[in-house]
C-alpha positions as CSV (number, residue, x, y, z in Angstrom):
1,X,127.2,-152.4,-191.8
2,X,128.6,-149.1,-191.9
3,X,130.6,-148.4,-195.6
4,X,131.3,-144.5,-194.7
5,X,134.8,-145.9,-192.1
6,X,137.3,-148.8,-191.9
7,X,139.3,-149.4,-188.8
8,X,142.4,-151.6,-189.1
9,X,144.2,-151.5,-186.1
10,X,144.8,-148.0,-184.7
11,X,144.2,-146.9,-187.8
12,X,140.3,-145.2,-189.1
13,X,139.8,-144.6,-192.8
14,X,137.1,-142.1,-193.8
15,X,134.8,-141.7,-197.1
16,X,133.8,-138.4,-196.8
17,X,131.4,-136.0,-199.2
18,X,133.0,-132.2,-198.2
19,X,131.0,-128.8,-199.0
20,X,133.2,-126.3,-198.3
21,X,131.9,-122.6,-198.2
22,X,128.9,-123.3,-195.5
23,X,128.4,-120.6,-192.9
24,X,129.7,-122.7,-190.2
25,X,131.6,-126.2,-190.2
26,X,129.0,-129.1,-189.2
27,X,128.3,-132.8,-189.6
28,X,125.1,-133.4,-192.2
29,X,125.1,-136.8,-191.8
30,X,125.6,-139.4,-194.6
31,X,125.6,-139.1,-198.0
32,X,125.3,-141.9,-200.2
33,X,128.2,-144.5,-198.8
34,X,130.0,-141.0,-197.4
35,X,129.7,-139.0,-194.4
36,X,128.6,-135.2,-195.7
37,X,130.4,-132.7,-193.6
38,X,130.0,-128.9,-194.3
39,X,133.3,-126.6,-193.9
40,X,133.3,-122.6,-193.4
41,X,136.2,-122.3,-195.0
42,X,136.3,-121.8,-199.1
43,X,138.0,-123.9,-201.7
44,X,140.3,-121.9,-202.3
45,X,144.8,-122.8,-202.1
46,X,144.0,-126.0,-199.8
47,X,142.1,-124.2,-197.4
48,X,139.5,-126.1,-197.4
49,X,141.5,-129.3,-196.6
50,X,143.1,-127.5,-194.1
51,X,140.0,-126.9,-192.6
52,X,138.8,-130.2,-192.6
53,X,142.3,-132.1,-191.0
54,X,142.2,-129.7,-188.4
55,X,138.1,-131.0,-187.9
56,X,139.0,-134.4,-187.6
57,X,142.0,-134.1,-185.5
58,X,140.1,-131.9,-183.0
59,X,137.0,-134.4,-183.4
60,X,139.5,-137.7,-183.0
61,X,141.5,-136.0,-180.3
62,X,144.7,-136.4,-181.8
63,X,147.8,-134.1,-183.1
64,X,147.4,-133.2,-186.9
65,X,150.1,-135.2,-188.0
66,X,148.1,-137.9,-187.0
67,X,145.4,-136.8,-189.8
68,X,146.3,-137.6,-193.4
69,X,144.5,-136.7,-196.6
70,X,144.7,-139.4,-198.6
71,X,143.1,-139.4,-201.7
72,X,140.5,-136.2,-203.6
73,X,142.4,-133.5,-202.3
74,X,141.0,-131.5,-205.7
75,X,137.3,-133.0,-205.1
76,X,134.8,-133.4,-202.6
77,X,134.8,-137.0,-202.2
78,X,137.9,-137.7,-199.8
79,X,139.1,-140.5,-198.4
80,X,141.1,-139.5,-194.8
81,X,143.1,-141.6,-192.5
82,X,143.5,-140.9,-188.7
83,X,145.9,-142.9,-186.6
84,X,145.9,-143.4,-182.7
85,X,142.2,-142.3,-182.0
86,X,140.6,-144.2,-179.6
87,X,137.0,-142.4,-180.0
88,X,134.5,-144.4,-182.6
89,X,133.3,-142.8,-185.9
90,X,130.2,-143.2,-185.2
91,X,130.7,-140.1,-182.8
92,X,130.9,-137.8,-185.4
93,X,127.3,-138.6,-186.6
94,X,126.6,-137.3,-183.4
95,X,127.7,-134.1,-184.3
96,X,124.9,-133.6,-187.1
């Protein structure tokens, strides 16, 4: 039993654990009941979160507006929805 994603519908929520400032933006693999991923970009004026939409978006093959931030946008525990992907979460633990 995964606790890291949801699906309902078209719809895949994400836990995630974000470290933003790493050299390059990667998939560690979980972290805790969270999925750690590692963003170059720094914490600073929402670039960060930025970063990370535009991650999942490319990842989930879908437009950005598809990708929604939906809760710790000041912390590194996010919660992330993505709407209309038809590729599994689990292929992002592929990535790490």
């Amino acid at each position: 039993m995964n606790t890291w994603y949801q699906r309902s519908g078209d719809v895949i929520m994400l836990t995630l654990h974000v470290q933003p400032g790493a050299k390059q933006t990667s998939v560690t693999g979980l972290h805790g009941e969270a999925l750690k991923i590692r963003l170059a970009a720094p914490p600073i004026e929402g670039r960060a979160n930025d970063a990370l939409l535009r991650f999942i978006a490319d990842h989930f093959a879908v437009p950005l507006r598809s990708v929604e931030l939906k809760q710790g946008g000041q912390s590194r525990h996010k919660r992330i929805a993505v709407s209309g992907s038809t590729l599994e979460p689990e292929s992002l633990l592929r990535l790490s």
